[in-house]
C-alpha positions as CSV (number, residue, x, y, z in Angstrom):
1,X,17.4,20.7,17.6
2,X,16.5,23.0,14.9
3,X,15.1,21.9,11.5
4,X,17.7,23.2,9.6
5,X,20.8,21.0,11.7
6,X,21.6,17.9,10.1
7,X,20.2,14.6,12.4
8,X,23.7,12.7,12.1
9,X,25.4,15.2,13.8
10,X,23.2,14.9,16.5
11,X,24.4,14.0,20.1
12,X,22.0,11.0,19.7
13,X,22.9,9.8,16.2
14,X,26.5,10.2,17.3
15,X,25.9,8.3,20.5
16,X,24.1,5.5,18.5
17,X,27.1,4.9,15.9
18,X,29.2,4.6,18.8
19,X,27.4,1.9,20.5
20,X,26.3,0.2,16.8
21,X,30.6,-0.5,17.2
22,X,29.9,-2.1,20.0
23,X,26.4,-3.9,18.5
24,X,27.5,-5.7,15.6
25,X,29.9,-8.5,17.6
26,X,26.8,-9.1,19.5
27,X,24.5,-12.1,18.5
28,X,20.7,-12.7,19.3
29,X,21.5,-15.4,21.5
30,X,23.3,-13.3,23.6
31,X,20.5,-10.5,23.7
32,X,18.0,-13.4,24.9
33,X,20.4,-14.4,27.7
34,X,18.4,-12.2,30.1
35,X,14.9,-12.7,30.8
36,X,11.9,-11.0,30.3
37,X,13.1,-9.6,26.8
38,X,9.9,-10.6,24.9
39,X,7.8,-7.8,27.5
40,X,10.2,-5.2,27.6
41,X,10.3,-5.2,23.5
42,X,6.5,-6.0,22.8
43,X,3.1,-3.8,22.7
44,X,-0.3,-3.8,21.9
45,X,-2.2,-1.5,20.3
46,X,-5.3,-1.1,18.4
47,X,-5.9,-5.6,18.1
48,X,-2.2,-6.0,17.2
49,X,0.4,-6.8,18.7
50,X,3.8,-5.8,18.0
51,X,7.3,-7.8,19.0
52,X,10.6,-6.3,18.8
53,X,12.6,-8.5,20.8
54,X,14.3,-10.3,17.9
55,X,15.4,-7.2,16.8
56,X,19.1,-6.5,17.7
57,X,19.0,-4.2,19.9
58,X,19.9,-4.0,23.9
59,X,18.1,-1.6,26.4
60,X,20.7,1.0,25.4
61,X,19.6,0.8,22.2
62,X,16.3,1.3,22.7
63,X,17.1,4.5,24.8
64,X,19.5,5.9,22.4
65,X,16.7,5.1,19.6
66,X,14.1,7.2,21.7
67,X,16.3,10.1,22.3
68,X,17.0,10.3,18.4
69,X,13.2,10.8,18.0
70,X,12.8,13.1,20.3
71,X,15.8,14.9,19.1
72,X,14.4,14.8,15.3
73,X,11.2,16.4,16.7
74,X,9.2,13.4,16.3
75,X,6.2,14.5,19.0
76,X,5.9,18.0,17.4
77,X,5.7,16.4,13.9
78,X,2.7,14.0,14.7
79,X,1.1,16.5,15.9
80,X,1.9,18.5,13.3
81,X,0.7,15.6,10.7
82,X,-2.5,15.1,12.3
83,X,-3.6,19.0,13.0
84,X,-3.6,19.5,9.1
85,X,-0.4,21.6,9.3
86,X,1.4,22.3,5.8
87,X,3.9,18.9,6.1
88,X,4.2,18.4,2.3
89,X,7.0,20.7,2.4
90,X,8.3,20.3,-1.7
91,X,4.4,21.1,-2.9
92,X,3.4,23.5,0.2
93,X,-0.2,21.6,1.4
94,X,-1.1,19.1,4.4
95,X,-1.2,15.8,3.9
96,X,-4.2,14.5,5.4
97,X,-5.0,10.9,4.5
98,X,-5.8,10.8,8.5
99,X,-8.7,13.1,8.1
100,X,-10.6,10.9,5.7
101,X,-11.2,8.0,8.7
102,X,-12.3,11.0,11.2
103,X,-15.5,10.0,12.7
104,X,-18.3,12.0,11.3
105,X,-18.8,13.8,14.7
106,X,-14.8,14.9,14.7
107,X,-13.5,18.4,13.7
108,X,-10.6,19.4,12.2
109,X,-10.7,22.8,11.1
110,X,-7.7,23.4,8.4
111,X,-7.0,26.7,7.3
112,X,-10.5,27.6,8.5
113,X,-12.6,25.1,6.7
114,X,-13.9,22.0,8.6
115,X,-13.0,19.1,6.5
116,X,-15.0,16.6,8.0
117,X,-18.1,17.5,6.6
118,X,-17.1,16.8,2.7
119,X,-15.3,13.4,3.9
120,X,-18.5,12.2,4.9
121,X,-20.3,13.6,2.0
122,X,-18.4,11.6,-0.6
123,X,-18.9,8.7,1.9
124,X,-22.5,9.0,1.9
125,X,-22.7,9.5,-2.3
126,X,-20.0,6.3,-2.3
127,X,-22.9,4.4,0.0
128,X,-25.7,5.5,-2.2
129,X,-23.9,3.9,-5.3
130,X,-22.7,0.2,-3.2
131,X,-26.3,0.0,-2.3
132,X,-27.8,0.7,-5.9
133,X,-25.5,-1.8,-7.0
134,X,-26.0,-4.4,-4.2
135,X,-29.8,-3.8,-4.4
136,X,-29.1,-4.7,-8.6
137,X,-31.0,-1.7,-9.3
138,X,-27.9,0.0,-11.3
139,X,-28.5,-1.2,-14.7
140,X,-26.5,-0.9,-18.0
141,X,-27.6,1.4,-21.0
142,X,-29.5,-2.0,-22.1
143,X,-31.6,-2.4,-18.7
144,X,-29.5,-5.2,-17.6
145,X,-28.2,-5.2,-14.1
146,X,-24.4,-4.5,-13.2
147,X,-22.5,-7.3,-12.2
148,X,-18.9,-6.5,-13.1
149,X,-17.1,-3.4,-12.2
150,X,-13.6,-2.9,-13.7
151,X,-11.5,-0.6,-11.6
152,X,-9.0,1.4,-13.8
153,X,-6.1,3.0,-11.8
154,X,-2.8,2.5,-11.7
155,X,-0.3,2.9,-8.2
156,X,-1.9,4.0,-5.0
157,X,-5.5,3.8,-7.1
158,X,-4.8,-0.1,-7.9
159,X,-2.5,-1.4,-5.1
160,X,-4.7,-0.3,-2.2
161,X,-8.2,-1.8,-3.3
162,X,-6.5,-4.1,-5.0
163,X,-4.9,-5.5,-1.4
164,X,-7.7,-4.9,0.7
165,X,-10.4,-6.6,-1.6
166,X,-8.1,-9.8,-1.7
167,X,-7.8,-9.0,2.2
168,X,-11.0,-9.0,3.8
169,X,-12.7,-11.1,0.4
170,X,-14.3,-13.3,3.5
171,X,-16.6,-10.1,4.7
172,X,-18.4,-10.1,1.6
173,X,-22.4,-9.0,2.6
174,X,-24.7,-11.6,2.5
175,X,-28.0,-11.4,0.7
176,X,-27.0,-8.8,-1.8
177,X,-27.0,-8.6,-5.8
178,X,-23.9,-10.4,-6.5
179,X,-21.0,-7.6,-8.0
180,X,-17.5,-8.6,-9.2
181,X,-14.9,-6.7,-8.7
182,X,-11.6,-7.1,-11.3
183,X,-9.0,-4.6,-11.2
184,X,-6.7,-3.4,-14.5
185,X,-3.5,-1.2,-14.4
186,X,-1.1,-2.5,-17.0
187,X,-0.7,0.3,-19.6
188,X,0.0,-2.7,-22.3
189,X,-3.9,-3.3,-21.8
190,X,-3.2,-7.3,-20.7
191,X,-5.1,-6.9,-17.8
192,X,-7.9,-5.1,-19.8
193,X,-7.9,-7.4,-23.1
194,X,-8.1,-10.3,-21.0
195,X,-11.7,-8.8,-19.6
196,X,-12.8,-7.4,-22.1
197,X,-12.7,-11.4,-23.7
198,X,-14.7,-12.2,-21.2
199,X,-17.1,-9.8,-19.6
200,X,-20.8,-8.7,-21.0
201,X,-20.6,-4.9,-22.4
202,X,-24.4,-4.8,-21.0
203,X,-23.7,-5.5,-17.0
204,X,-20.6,-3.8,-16.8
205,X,-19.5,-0.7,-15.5
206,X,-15.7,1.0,-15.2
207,X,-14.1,3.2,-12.3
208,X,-11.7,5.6,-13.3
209,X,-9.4,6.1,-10.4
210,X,-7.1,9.1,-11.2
211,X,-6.2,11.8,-8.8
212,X,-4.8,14.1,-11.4
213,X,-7.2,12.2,-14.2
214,X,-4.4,12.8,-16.8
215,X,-2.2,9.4,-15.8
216,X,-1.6,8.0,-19.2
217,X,-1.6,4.6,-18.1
218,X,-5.3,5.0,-16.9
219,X,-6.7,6.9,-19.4
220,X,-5.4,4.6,-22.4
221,X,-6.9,1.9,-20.2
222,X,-10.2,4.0,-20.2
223,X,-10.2,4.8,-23.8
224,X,-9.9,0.9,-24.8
225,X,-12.9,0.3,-22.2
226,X,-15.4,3.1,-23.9
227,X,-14.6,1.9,-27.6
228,X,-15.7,-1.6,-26.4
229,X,-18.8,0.0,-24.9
230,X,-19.8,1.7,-28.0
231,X,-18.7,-0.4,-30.3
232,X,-21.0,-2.9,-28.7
233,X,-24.1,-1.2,-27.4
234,X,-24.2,1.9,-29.7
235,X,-26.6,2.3,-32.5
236,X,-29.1,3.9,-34.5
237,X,-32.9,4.4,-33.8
238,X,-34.6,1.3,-35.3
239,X,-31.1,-0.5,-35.4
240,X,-30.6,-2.9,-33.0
241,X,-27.4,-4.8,-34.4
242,X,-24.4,-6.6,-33.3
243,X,-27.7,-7.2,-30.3
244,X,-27.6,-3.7,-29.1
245,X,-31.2,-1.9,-28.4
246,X,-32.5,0.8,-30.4
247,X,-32.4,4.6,-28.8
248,X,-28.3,4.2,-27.2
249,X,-26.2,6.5,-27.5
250,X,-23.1,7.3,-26.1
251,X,-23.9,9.8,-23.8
252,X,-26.5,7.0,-22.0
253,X,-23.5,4.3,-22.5
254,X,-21.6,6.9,-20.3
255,X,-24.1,7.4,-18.2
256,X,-24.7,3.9,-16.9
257,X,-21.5,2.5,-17.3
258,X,-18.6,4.9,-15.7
259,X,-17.7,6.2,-12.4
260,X,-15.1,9.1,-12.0
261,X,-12.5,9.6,-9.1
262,X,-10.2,12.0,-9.2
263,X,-9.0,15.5,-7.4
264,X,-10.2,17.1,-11.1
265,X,-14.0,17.0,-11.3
266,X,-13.7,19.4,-14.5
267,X,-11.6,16.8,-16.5
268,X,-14.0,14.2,-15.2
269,X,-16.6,16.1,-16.8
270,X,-14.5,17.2,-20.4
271,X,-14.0,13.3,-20.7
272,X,-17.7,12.6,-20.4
273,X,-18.1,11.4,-16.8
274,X,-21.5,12.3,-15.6
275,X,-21.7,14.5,-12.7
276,X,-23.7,12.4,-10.6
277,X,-21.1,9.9,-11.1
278,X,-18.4,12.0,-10.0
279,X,-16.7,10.9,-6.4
280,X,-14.4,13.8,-5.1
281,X,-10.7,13.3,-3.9
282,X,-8.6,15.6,-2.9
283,X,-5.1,17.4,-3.3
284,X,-4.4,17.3,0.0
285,X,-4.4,13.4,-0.3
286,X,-1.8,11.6,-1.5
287,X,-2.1,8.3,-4.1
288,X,-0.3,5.8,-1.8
289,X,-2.4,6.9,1.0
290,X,-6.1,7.3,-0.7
291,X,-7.8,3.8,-0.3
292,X,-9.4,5.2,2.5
293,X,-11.6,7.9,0.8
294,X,-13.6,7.8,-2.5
295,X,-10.4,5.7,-4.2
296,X,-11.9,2.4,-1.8
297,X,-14.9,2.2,-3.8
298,X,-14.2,-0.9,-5.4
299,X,-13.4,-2.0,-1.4
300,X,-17.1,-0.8,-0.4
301,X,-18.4,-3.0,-3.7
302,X,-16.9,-5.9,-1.9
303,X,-17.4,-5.9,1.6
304,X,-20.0,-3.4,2.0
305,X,-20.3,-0.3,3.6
306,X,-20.5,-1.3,7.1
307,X,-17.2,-3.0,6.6
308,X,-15.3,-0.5,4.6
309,X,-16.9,1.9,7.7
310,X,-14.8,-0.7,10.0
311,X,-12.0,-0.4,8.1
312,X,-11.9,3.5,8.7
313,X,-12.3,2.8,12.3
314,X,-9.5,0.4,12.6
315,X,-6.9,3.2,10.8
316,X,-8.3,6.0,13.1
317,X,-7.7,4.1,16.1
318,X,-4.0,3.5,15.0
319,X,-4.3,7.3,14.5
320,X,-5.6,8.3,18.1
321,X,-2.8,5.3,18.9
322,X,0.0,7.3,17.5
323,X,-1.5,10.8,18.6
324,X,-1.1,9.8,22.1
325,X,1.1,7.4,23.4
326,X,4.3,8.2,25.3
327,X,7.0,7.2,22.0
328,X,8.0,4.3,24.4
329,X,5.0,2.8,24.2
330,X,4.0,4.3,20.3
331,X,3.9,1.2,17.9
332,X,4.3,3.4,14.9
333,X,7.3,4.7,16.4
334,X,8.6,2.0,17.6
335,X,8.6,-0.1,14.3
336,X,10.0,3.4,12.5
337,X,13.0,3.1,15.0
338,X,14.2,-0.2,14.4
339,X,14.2,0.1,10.5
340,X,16.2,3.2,11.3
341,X,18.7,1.3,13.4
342,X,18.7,-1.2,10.8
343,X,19.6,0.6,7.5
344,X,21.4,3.7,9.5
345,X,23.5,1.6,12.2
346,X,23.9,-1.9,11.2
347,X,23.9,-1.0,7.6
348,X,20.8,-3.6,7.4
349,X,19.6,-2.3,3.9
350,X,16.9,-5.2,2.6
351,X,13.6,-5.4,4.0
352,X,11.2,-8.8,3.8
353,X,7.6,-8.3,4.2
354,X,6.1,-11.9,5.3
355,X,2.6,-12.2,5.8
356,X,1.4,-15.5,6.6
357,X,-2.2,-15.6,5.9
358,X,-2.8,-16.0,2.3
359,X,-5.3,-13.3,2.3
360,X,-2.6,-10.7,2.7
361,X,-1.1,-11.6,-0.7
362,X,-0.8,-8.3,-2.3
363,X,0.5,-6.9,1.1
364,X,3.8,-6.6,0.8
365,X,3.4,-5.1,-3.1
366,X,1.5,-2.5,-1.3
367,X,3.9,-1.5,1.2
368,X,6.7,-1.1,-1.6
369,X,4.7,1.5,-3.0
370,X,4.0,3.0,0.4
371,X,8.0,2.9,1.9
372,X,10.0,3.5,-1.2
373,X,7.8,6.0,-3.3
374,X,7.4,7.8,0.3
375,X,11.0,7.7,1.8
376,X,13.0,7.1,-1.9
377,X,14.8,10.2,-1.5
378,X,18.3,11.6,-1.1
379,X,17.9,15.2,-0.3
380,X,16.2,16.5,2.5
381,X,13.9,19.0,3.2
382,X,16.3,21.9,3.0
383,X,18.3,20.7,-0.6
384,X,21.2,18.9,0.6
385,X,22.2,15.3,-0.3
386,X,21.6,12.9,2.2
387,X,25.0,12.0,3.8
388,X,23.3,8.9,5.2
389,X,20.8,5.9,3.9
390,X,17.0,6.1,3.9
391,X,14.6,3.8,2.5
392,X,16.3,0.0,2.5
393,X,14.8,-2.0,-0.6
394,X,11.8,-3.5,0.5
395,X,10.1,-7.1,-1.3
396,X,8.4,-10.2,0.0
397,X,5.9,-12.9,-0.4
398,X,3.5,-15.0,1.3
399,X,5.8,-16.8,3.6
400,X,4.5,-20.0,3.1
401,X,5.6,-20.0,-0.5
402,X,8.8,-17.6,0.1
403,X,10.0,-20.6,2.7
404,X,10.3,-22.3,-0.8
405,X,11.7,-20.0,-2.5
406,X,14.2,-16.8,-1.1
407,X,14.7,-18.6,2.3
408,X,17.6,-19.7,1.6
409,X,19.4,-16.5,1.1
410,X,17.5,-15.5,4.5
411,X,19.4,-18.4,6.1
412,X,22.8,-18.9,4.7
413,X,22.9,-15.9,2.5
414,X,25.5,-13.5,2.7
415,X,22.8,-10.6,3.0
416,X,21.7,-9.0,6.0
417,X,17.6,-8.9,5.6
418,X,15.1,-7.1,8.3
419,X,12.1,-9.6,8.0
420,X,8.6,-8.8,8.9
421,X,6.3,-11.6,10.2
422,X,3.1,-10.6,10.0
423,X,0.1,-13.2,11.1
424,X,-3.6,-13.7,12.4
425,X,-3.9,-15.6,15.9
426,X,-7.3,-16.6,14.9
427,X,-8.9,-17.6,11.9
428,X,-11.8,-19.8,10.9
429,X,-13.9,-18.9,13.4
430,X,-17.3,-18.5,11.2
431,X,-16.8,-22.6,9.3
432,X,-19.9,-23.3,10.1
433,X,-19.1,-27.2,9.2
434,X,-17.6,-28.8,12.4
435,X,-14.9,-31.0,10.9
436,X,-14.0,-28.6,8.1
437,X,-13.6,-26.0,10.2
438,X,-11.1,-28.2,12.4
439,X,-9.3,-29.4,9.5
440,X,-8.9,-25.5,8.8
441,X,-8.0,-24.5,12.2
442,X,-5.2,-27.2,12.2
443,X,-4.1,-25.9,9.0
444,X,-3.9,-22.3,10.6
445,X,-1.9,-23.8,13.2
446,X,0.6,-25.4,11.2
447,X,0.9,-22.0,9.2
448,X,1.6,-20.3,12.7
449,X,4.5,-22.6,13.5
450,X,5.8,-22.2,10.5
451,X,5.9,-18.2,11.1
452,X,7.2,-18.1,14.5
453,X,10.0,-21.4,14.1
454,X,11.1,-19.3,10.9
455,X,12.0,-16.1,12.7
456,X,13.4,-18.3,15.6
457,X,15.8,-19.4,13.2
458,X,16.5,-16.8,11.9
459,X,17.6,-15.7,15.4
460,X,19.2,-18.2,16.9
461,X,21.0,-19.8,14.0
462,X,22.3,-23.0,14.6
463,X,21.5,-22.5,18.4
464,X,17.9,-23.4,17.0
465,X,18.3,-27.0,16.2
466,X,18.8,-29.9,18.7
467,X,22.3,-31.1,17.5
468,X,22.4,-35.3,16.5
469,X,26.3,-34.9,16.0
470,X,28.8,-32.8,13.9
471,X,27.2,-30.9,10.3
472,X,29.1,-30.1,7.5
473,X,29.8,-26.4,7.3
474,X,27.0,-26.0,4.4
475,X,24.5,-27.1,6.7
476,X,25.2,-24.9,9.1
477,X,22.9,-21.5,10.2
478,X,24.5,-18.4,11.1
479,X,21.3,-16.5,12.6
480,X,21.3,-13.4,14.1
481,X,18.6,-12.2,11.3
482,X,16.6,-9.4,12.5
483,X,12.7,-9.8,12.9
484,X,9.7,-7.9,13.5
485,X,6.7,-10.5,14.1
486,X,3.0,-8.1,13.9
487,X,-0.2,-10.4,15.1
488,X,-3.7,-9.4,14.4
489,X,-6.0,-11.2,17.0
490,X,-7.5,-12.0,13.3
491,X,-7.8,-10.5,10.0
492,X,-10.2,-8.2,10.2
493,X,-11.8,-4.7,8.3
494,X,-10.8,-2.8,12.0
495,X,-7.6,-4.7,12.5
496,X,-6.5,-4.6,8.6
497,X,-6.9,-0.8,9.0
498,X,-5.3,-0.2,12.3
499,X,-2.1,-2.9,10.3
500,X,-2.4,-0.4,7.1
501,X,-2.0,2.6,9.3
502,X,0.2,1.6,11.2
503,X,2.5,1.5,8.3
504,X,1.8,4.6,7.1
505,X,2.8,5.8,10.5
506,X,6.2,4.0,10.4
507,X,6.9,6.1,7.3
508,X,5.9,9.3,8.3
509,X,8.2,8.7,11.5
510,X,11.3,7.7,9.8
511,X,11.1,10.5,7.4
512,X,11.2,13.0,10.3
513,X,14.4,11.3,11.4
514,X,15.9,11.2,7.8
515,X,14.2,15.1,7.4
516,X,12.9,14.1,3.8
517,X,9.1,14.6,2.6
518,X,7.2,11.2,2.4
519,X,4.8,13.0,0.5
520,X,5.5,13.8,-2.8
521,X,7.3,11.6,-6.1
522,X,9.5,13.6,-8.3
523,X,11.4,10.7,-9.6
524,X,7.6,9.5,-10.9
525,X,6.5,12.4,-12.1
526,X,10.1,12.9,-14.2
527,X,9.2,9.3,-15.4
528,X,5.9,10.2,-16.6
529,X,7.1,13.4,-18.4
530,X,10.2,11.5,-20.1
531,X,7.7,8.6,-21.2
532,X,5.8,11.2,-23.4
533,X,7.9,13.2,-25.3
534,X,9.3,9.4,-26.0
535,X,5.7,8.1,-27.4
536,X,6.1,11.4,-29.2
537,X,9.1,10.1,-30.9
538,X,8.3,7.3,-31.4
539,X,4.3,7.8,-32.7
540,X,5.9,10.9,-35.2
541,X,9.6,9.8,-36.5
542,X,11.0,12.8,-35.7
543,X,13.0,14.2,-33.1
544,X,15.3,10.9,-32.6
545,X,18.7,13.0,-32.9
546,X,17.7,14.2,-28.8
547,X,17.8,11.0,-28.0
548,X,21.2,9.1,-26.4
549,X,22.8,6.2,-28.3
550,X,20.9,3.8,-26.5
551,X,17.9,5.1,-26.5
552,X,18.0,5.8,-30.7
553,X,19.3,2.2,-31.5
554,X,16.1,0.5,-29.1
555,X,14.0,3.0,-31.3
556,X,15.7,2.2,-34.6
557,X,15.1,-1.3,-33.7
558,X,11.4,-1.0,-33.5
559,X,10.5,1.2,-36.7
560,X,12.6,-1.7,-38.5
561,X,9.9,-4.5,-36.6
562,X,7.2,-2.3,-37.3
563,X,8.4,-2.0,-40.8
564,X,9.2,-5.7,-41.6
565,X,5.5,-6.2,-40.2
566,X,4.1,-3.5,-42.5
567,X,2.9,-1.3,-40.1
């Protein structure tokens, strides 16, 4: 199939819509009638394991699925994706979150520069500062020891740490200066007031995580945080007030108390960011995908080096993973080509992430950054309008709580919902207290039933429950919900990476199919551009007569607050 021919009017898109005819009067129950379903619809890969067999979907289906991909040029494309080849079609450049959990004795020589070498230079400068930091001997412009970092991003610079902290908050190094991480993105400064309330100017120190280090949301954030630095530690020679030492000054408040990330060292530096606090990230790496370079600082700060080292290892074994198992066999792929029989054949179009571990709280958040900022798009590659869905909405919760709360639209709903059940088999291991640690363990298995009975019922309906006599109709369970249920032999740095990338996989893999870029954000970027000239507007008075009806009378509305306030 060539690039430019459109995938649903391939042979195997059009042999899949037939049989989807055929697909929808069939019901799980049915599916499950012949044995040995759960094996020929689940793999392991990389300490997960991955089952498909509540999906619905027949043998046939999974043929048809397979021939689609290969059709689409899914083998070429990984490979493509992984050698550093230009895949960011819209902005002409590779995409190569991959290359920044590349062992330090890998190659991979793109457009003849090796960019191992640099990966592991920014990992060995992010090391350096942990371990300052752990050892307590990074000290604010006062002489006081750090013990608060704040990171400032917003988007792939928030959600990613953000997650993974929460995630792996158990691997915390033992023995170490004690640092706490806290994490601010709302442009409305919440987050950041809220902080600032509370935290001592003297031990703390800001990240700015800003690939582009222009994002307005960040930089106001940033602003708010210096102001509070100088306002509180800045003063004269010989005039210590407000408690401040004598001889600081702003450029030794900078100094001590901000770290820079971002793909722009030169703005770093124009907004006062020393150079040796300066942690390089690249073009060629996209937001949503950059936890794994010099973005995961605030991830190293918490678990340690070692561990965020683990968590590079994890991803890069998904990598080799989806580098080189047969697509049969290729959990990336495999999860990519139910969500596209999903949305594309059984017009499926919400997706549920359900982690049940409360660890994984801000996973699903994460992932609707990653799916819908990635695959959100209706043209593809070559300027047409897609004639077909992509990216289905995707939302979720820890499952525990969702069970009390969107459940019931799960089970007697009139929406069809793709759920993803995502658990650890083991957990609790390292209670060192006997008869907490089996109180624990008995609460993990009570959490486990509650994941698998859930997506049981989900299947089976009605076929679930051991019948005590006739229901009324609005007790009754329709089933034949689609699942995906992802275990993790436990939640782990290796086996949260290998999950992570796994997902990032999945996306890659259906855009392919849909032959859309994953890796850039127009409709962002148009927002960002549109929210300026408005603070423009708004900030001067003038130019409201551009604006559309709406837009002018919200305006009008707040000059006459802001006027009645005496602003």
């Amino acid at each position: 199939m060539n690039q430019e021919d459109r995938i649903d009017q391939s042979p195997a898109w059009q042999a899949l819509e037939a049989h989807a005819g055929e697909m929808r009067e069939v019901h799980l129950r049915e599916l499950f009638a012949t044995p040995g379903r759960f094996a020929r619809f689940s793999r392991e890969a990389a300490g997960l394991t991955l089952d498909l067999s509540k999906q619905r979907c027949s043998d046939e289906t999974h043929a048809l699925l397979l021939a689609l991909a290969r059709e689409a040029g899914v083998p070429d494309a990984i490979t493509r994706l992984l050698d550093g080849e230009r895949v960011n079609r819209s902005e002409d450049r590779p995409a190569l979150h991959t290359a920044l959990r590349l062992p330090e004795s890998a190659r991979l020589e793109v457009e003849g520069e090796d960019l191992v070498p640099a990966v592991h230079a920014t990992l060995a400068q992010m090391q350096r500062m942990v371990e300052k930091l752990h050892a307590g001997q990074w000290r604010g412009a006062t002489g006081k020891a750090i013990s608060d970092v704040v990171n400032l991003g917003v988007g792939g610079s928030d959600l990613g740490p953000l997650m993974v902290t929460h995630a792996l908050a158990d691997y915390r190094p033992e023995g170490v200066h004690e640092v706490q991480v806290h994490f601010a993105s709302t442009m409305d400064g919440s987050q950041l007031a809220d902080y600032l309330s509370r935290l001592n100017p003297e031990t703390t120190l800001f990240v700015l995580s800003s690939k582009s280090f222009t994002t307005i949301d960040t930089l106001s954030n940033a602003r708010t945080a210096r102001d509070w630095l100088y306002g509180r530690l800045v003063c004269s020679r010989g005039d210590a007030g407000n408690g401040a030492a004598a001889d600081i000054d702003r450029g030794l408040v900078m100094r001590q108390h901000f770290i820079g990330v971002s793909a722009s060292p030169e703005k770093m530096s124009e907004w006062g960011i020393a150079e040796p606090n300066q942690l390089e990230f690249w073009e060629w790496v996209g937001g949503r995908y950059s936890l794994w370079g010099a973005i995961g600082l605030p991830i190293a700060l918490v678990v340690g080096m070692a561990n965020f080292r683990g968590l590079l290892a994890g991803a890069h074994a998904m990598d080799q993973h989806f580098r080189t198992a047969p697509l049969e066999d290729n959990l990336p792929v495999l999860l990519a080509l139910a969500g596209i029989w999903n949305v594309n054949f059984l017009d499926i179009r919400a997706h549920s992430i359900l982690p049940y571990d409360g660890r994984l709280e801000y996973f699903a958040a994460y992932l609707e950054q990653l799916e819908m900022e990635s695959n959100g798009k209706s043209v593809t590659n070559h300027g047409e309008v897609t004639p077909y869905s992509t990216c289905p909405v995707l939302w979720g919760q820890l499952g525990p709580n969702a069970q009390h709360a969107f459940y019931q639209l799960l089970h007697q709903g009139t929406q069809p919902v793709e759920c993803d059940f995502i658990a650890p088999m083991r957990r609790y291991d390292r209670v060192e207290d006997d008869a907490t640690r089996a109180h624990l363990k008995a609460q993990h298995r009570l959490t486990l039933a509650n994941c698998f009975a859930q997506s049981r019922l989900l299947m089976l309906g009605d076929d679930a429950i051991d019948e005590d006599g006739p229901r009324p109709s609005h007790k009754r369970y329709r089933g034949n919900q689609p699942s995906t249920t992802l275990l993790l032999e436990r939640l782990s740095p290796t086996t949260l990476g290998a999950l992570i990338a796994l997902y990032e996989h999945k996306v890659f893999v259906q855009a392919t199919i849909w032959g859309i870029n994953p890796f850039d954000q127009w409709g962002v970027e148009l927002g960002k551009q549109i929210a300026g000239e408005t603070e423009q507007i708004l900030a001067s008075h003038q130019g409201l007569e551009r604006m559309d009806e709406s837009s002018r009378g919200l305006i009008e509305a707040l000059w006459a607050a802001e006027r009645k306030a005496g602003m």
